[in-house]
DRENLUM-784044 format. One record per residue (C-alpha): residue in three letters; x, y, z. Coordinates in steps of 0.5 Angstrom, whole numbers, padded with zeros to 4 digits, always signed. Layout:
N
alaXYZ ...
***
This chain:
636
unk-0039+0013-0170 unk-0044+0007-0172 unk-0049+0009-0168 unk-0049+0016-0172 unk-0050+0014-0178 unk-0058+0015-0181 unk-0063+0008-0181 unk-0063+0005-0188 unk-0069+0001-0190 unk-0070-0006-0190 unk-0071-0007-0198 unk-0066-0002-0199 unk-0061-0007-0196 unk-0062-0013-0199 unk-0063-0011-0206 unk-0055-0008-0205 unk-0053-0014-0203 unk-0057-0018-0207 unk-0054-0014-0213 unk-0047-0017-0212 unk-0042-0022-0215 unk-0042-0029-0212 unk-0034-0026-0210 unk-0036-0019-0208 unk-0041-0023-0203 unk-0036-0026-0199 unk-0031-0020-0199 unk-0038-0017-0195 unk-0038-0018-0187 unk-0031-0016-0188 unk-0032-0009-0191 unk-0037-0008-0187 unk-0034-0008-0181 unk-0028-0004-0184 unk-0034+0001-0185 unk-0036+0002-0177 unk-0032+0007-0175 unk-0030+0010-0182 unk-0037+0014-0183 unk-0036+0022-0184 unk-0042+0028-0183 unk-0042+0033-0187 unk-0045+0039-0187 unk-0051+0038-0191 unk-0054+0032-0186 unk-0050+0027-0191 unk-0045+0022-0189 unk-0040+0020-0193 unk-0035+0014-0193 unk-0028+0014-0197 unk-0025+0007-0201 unk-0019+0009-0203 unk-0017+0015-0208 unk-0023+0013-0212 unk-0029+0011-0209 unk-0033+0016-0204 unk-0040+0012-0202 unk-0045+0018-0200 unk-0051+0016-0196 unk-0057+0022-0196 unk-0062+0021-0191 unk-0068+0023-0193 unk-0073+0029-0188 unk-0074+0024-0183 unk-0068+0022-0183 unk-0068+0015-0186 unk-0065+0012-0193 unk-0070+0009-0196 unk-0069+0009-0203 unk-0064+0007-0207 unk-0062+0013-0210 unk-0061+0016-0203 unk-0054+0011-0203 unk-0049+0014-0208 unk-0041+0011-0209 unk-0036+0014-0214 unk-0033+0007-0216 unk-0034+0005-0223 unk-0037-0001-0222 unk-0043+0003-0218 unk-0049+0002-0216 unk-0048-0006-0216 unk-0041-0005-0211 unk-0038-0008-0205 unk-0038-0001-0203 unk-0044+0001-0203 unk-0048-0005-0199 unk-0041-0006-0194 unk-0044+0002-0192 unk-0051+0000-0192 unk-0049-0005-0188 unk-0046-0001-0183 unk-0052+0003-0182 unk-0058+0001-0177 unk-0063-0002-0180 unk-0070+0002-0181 unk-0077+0000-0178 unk-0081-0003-0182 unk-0086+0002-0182 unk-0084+0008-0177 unk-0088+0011-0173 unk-0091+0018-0175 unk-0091+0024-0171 unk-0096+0029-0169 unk-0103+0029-0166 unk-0108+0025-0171 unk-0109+0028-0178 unk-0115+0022-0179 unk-0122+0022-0177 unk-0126+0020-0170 unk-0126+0013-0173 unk-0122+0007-0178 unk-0115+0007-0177 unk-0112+0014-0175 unk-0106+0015-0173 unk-0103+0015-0166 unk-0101+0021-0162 unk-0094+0017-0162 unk-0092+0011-0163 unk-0093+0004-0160 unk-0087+0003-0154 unk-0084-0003-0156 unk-0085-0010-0151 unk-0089-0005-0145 unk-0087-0001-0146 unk-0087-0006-0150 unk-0087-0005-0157 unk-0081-0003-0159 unk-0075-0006-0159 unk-0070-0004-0153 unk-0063-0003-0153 unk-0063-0009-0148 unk-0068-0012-0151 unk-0073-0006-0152 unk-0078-0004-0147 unk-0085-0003-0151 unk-0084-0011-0156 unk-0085-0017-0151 unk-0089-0021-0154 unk-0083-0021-0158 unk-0080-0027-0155 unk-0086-0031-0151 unk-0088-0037-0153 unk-0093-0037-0158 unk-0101-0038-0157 unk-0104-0043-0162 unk-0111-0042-0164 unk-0116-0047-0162 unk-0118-0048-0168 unk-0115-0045-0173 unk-0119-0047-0179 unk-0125-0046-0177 unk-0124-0038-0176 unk-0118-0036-0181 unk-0120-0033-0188 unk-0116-0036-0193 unk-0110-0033-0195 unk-0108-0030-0202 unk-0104-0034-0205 unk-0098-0028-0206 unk-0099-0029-0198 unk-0097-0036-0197 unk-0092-0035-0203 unk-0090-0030-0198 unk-0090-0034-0192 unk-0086-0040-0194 unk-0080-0036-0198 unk-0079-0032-0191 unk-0080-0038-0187 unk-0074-0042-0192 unk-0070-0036-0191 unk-0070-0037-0184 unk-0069-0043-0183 unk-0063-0043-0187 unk-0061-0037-0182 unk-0062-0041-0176 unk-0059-0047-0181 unk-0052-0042-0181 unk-0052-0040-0174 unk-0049-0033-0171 unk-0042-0035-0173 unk-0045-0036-0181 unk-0049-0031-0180 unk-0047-0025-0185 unk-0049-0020-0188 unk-0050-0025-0194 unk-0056-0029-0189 unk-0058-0023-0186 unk-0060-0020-0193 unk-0064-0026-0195 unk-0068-0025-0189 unk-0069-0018-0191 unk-0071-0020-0198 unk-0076-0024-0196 unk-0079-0020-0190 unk-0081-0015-0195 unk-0084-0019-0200 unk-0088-0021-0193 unk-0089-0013-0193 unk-0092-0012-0199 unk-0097-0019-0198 unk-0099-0016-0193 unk-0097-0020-0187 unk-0093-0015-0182 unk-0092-0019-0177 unk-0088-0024-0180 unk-0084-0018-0183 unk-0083-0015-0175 unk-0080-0022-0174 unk-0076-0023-0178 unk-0073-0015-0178 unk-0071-0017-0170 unk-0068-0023-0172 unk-0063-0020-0178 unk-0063-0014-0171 unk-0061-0019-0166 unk-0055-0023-0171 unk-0053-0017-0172 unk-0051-0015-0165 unk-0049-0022-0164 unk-0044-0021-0168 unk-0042-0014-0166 unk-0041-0018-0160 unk-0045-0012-0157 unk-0045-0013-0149 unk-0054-0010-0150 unk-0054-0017-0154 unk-0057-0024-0151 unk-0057-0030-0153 unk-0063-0032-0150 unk-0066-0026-0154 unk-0064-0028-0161 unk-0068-0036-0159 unk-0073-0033-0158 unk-0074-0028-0164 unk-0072-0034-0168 unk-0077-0038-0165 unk-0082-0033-0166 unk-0081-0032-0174 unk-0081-0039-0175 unk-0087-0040-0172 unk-0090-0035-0175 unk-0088-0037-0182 unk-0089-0044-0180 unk-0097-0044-0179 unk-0098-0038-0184 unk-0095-0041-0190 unk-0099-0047-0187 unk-0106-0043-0189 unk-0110-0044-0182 unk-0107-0039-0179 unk-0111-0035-0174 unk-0113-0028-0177 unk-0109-0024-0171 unk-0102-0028-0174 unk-0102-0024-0180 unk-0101-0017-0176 unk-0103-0010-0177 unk-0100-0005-0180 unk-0104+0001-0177 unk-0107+0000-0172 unk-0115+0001-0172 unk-0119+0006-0167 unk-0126+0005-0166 unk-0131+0010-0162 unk-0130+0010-0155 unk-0136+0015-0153 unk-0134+0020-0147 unk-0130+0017-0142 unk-0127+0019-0135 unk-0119+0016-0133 unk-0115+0017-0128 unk-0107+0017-0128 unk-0104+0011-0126 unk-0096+0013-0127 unk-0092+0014-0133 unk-0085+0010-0136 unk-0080+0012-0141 unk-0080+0009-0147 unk-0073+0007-0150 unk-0072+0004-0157 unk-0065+0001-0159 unk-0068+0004-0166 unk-0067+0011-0164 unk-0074+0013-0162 unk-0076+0015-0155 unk-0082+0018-0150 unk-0086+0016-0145 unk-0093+0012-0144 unk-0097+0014-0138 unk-0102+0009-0136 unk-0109+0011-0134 unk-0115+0007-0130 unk-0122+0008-0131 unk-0128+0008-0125 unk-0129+0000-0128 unk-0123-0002-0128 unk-0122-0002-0136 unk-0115+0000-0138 unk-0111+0006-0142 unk-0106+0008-0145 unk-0103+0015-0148 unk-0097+0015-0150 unk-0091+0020-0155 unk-0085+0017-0157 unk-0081+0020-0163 unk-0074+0020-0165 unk-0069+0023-0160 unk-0067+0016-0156 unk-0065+0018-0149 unk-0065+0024-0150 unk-0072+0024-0152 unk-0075+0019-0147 unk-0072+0023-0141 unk-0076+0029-0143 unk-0082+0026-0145 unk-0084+0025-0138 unk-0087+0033-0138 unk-0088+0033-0145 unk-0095+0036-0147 unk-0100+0031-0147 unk-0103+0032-0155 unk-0111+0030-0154 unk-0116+0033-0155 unk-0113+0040-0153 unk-0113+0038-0146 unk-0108+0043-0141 unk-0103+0038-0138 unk-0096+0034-0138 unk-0095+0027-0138 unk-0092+0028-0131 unk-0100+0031-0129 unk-0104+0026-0133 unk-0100+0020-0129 unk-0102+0024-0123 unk-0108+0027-0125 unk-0114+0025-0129 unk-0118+0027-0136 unk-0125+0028-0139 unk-0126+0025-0145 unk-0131+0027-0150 unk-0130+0023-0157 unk-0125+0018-0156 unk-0122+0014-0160 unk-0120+0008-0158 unk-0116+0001-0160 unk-0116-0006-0158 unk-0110-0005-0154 unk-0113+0001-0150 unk-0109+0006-0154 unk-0113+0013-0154 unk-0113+0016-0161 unk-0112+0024-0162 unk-0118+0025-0168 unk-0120+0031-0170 unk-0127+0031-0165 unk-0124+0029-0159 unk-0124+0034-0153 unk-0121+0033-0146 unk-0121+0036-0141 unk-0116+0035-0134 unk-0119+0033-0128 unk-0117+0032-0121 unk-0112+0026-0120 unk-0115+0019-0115 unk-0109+0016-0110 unk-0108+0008-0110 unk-0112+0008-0104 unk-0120+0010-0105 unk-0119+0011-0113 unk-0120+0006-0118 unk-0112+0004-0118 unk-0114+0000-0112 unk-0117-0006-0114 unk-0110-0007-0117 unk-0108-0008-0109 unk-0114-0012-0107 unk-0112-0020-0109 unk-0105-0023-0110 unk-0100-0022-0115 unk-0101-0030-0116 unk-0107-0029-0118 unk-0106-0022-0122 unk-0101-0027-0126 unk-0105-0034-0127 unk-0110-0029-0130 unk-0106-0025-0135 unk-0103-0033-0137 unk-0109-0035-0138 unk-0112-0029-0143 unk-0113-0030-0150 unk-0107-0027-0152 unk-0102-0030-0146 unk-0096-0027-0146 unk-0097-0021-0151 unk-0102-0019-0144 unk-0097-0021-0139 unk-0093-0015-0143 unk-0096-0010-0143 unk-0101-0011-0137 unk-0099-0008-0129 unk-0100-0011-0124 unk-0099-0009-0116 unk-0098-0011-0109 unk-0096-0010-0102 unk-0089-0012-0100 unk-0085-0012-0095 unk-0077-0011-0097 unk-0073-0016-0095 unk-0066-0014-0098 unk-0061-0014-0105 unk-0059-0020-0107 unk-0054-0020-0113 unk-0058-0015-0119 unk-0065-0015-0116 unk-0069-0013-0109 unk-0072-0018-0106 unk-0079-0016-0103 unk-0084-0022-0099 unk-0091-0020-0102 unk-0094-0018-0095 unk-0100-0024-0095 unk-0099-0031-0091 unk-0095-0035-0094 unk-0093-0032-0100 unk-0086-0032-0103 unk-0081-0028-0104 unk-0081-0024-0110 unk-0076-0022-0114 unk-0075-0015-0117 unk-0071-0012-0123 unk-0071-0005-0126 unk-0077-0004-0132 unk-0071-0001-0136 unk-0063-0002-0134 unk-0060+0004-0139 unk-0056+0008-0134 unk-0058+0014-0135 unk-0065+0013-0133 unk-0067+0013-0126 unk-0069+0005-0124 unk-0063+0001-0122 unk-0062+0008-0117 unk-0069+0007-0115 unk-0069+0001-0112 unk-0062+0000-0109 unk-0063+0006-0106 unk-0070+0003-0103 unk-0066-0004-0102 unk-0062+0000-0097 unk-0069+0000-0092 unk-0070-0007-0090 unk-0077-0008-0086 unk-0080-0002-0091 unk-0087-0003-0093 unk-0089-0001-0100 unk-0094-0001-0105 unk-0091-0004-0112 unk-0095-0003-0120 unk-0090-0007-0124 unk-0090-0011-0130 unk-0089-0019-0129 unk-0083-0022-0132 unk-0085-0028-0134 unk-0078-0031-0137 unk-0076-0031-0129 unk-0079-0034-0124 unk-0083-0030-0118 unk-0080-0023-0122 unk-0084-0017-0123 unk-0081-0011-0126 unk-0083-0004-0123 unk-0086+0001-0125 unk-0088+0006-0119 unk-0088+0005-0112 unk-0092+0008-0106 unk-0094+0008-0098 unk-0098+0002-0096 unk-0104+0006-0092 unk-0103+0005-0084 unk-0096+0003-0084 unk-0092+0007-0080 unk-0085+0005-0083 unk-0087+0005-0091 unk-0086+0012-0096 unk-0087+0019-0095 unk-0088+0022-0102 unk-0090+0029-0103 unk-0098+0030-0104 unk-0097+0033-0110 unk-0093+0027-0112 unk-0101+0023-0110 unk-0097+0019-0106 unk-0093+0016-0111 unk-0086+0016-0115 unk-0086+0014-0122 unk-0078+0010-0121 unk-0076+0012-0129 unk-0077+0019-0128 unk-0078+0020-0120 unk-0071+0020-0116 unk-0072+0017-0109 unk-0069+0022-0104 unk-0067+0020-0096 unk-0073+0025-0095 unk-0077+0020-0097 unk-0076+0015-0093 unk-0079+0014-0085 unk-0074+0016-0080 unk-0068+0010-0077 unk-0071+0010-0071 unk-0078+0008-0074 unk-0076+0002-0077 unk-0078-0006-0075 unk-0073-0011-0073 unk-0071-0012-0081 unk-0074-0019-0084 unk-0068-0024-0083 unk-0065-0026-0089 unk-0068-0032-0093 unk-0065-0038-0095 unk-0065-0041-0101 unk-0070-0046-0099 unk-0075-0040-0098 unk-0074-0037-0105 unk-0074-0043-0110 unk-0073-0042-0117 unk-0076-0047-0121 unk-0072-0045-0128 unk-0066-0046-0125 unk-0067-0053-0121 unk-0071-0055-0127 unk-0065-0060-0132 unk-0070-0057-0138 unk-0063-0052-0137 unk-0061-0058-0142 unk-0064-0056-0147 unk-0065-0048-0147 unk-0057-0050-0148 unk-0058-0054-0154 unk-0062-0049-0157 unk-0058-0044-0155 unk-0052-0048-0158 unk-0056-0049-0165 unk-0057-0041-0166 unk-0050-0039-0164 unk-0047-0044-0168 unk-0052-0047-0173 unk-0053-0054-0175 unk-0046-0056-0174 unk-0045-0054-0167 unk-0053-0058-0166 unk-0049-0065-0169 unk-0042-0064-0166 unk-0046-0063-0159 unk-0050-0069-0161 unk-0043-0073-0161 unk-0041-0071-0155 unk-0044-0067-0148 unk-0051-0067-0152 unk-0052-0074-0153 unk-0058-0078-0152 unk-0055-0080-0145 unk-0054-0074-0143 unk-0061-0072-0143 unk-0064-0078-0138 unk-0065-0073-0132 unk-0070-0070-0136 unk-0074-0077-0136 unk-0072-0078-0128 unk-0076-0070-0128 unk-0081-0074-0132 unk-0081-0069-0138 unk-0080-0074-0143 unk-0083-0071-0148 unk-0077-0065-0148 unk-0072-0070-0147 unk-0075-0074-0154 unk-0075-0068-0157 unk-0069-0066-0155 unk-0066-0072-0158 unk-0070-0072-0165 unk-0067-0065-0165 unk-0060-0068-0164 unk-0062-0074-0170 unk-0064-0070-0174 unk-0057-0064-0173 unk-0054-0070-0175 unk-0057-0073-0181 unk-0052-0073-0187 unk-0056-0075-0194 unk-0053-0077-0200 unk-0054-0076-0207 unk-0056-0082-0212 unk-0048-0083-0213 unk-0047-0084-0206 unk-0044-0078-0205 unk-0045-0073-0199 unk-0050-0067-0200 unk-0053-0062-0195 unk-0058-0063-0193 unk-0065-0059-0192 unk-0066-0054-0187 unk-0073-0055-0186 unk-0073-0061-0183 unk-0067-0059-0178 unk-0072-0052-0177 unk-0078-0055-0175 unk-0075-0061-0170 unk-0072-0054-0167 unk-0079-0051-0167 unk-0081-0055-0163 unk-0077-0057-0158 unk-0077-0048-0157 unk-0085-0048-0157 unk-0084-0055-0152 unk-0079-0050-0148 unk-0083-0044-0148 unk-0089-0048-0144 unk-0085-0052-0140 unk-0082-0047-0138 unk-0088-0041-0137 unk-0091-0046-0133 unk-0085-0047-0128 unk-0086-0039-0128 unk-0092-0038-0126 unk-0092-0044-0120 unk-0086-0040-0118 unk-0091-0035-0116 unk-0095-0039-0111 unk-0093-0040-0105 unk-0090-0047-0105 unk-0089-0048-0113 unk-0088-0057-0115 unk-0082-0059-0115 unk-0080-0059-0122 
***
């Protein structure tokens, strides 16, 4: 039933618990839980939950479906608004975005900050948050970029922007401080409160970070099988990064955020469709986003997401495109073309739909003689180095495809191991762009891994968490190979694996195959994450999210002890295990008053050794990534 239950904004949330006796507060994470399954739809859209005889706590979404206003959160209970009652519902519900996306073509004009024909796919999709990590928001747990110079190019910020800043970065820390295990409804509120004071200061980012963090304790400790460990590090290291370097005043411009996003005039542009993905958001939202190709190279998007979930992200695929009042799906832009005359575009390439933007449909180019070529005309390494040496890092790695020719190799576990058809390149490891069940990628690719010796073309998004891993996106025939895909010509010679389901006709005759490359040992497909001893202080890392500071010095006693981190100075990374080690220190630190007694101790000190072991991590291990996608990475 939780998952029926209408999104309740942020602010609304925290003001209720925050509304609550120090008593009710701690009576709070257990009446939530009892409110999991205990919500009623009524006819009127309202979902009601009943207390006893004497308390009914009403919710009453609002048009779009979310409480936004604390008027919208009703209960019967004498002690009403400011009961246990009251905020255990709320907590019950799915929180809101921060700002949701907003549905329809563009109502604004060719230029300034218009809105989108849709909203931007987390994490690449890449913008909103999957169900298992979302596909649309990436960046969201990659290692932060640090500007080069921040204090020559940032504006100063306000001083309500740096009181902002430093309130959520307190508050996250004594998040961190706490842990999943002391991470209740009480925690989460506070973070809450402080990312909507970030809102109204105008710094969305950081409010965006701190709603994943609060999303991510939740399903921790919902013990929610979609929930990873590692996922929930991450978005902790970003908000504390985040809030860190903003509260410091030098933060770059881009660090702030956007709450809008900005088009500007794009003149007339001639694109050609590339392939088209579903978009899936653990928010409730769902679509597609096909990408587009210009003649030079330059790239583009168009997407419509809305709310509908799955259901809404399956049938997307052949949703009418809303631009310019051009005639086709998205199933025939991502094979076919579009003329634009007055487009609006952003930074990232999204086209905007303004009022004076005309498009007319254009015969679509293949992978081999069109534009997409180029995509296949280097080496993924290459392809990769490129995207992690760009200004933006990860946050282009995530939403960027790259392509390659691969020879298929065989299953190996959960992924398809596939050689990139070049000499002396490495095996490659690919995994579905989206997991969920219901969508066409797992299906895909084992059915693909039933032909070993297969010659493919591969559009995919690099993984940069795994070594050598791509994420595809769309497959198709290798030209001259016999014993490669055979798509309809209407398909312009290539599936899109979330929405095309590949079928034994199309694939090459049994007799045609090769003799299948034999299997390669492990020498022959390295993973320098996981020969690498820095596993030692993801672990430690991971022990101080899931368990707090406490775990973080029990560890220090034990498995974590300074000796324990000598293989990391034998590997010559002795800058992590220094860090490691002060992290542990400073776990374990015990202040004391001036009458000699214990007190606890500051959670900034404790935030900050383990941002910077995480920020240490994150670039260690980025670089081991890309080397694995070399053909003989250094040993770590």
């Amino acid at each position: 039933m939780k998952n029926e239950l209408p999104p309740v904004a942020p602010e609304v949330l925290a003001e209720a618990v925050e509304s609550l006796s120090a008593r009710l507060r701690r009576k709070l994470d257990d009446a939530t839980a009892g409110c999991a399954d205990a919500g009623t739809r009524e006819a009127d859209g309202s979902v009601t939950f009943r207390f006893g005889e004497d308390a009914v706590v009403t919710l009453r979404p609002g048009p779009a479906g979310t409480v936004t206003a604390a008027g919208q959160a009703t209960c019967t209970c004498l002690l009403a608004p400011r009961c246990l009652h009251r905020a255990a519902a709320l907590g019950a519900a799915p929180l809101a975005d921060a700002a949701p996306p907003e549905p329809g073509p563009a109502a604004a004009g060719p230029t300034g900050t218009e809105r989108e024909t849709a909203a931007e796919p987390a994490g690449s999709p890449e913008s909103a948050e999957p169900e298992t990590a979302d596909p649309a928001d990436p960046a969201a747990t990659a290692a932060p970029a640090v500007p080069a110079d921040p204090a020559a190019t940032a504006p100063a910020l306000t001083a309500a922007q740096l009181g902002a800043a430093a309130a959520l970065w307190h508050a996250a820390a004594e998040a961190l401080s706490a842990g999943v295990t002391a991470g209740g409804a009480v925690v989460q509120a506070e973070l809450l409160r402080a990312a909507y004071t970030a809102r109204l200061a105008g710094l969305p980012r950081a409010e965006a970070a701190a709603l994943r963090v609060v999303r991510g304790l939740r399903a921790a400790r919902d013990r929610r099988t979609a929930h990873r460990l590692a996922d929930l590090t991450g978005s902790f290291r970003e908000l504390l990064y985040t809030t860190g370097v903003l509260a410091s005043g030098t933060a770059d411009p881009a660090l702030t955020g956007t709450s809008r996003r900005a088009y500007t005039p794009g003149g007339s542009l001639q694109v050609y469709g590339l392939c088209r993905e579903p978009v899936l958001s653990a928010t409730g939202y769902g679509g597609v986003v096909t990408h587009l190709l210009a003649p030079d190279g330059s790239r583009y998007s168009l997407s419509d997401v809305r709310p509908g979930g799955l259901a809404r992200a399956r049938g997307a695929g052949r949703a009418s495109v809303a631009l310019g009042g051009a005639t086709l799906d998205h199933a025939g832009l991502a094979r076919g073309g579009l003329r634009i005359v007055g487009a609006t575009v952003s930074a990232e390439g999204r086209l905007g739909a303004g009022r004076g933007v005309k498009a007319t449909p254009l015969p679509g180019a293949g992978w081999t003689d069109g534009p997409g070529a180029a995509l296949f005309a280097r080496p993924a390494a290459e392809a990769v180095a490129e995207l992690l040496a760009s200004p933006a890092g990860a946050a282009d790695a995530d939403t960027a495809l790259i392509g390659c020719d691969v020879t298929v190799v065989g299953a190996a576990g959960d992924h398809l191991l596939v050689r990139e058809a070049r000499p002396d390149a490495p095996l490659l490891r690919l995994l579905p762009a989206h997991p969920h069940p219901e969508l066409p990628h797992t299906e895909n690719l084992r059915r693909i891994a039933s032909y070993p010796g297969l010659r493919m073309r591969v559009l995919g998004r690099p993984d940069l968490d795994r070594a050598a891993t791509l994420r595809p996106v769309a497959v198709g025939p290798v030209p001259a190979e016999q014993y490669t895909l055979r798509l309809p010509q209407d398909w312009q010679s290539r599936a899109d694996l979330g929405y095309d389901r590949l079928q034994g006709e199309h694939f090459p005759p049994p007799d045609a195959a090769p003799d299948p490359p034999a299997p390669a040992p492990a020498a022959d497909a390295p993973d320098p994450l996981a020969d690498s001893p820095l596993w030692r202080v993801r672990r430690l890392l991971e022990t101080g999210v899931a368990g707090g500071r406490r775990a973080v010095a029990e560890a220090a006693r034990g498995t974590a002890s300074p000796a324990a981190y000598t293989p990391l100075r034998r590997a010559g990374l002795t800058v992590a295990a220094d860090l490691a080690t002060t992290l542990t220190a400073e776990a374990d630190r015990r202040p004391r008053d001036a009458f000699g007694r214990l007190a606890d101790p500051s959670p900034d000190g404790y935030a900050w050794a383990w941002l910077a072991a995480a920020t240490h991590l994150a670039a260690a291990e980025r670089s081991l990534v890309a080397a694995s996608w070399t053909a003989t990475p250094p040993a770590p």
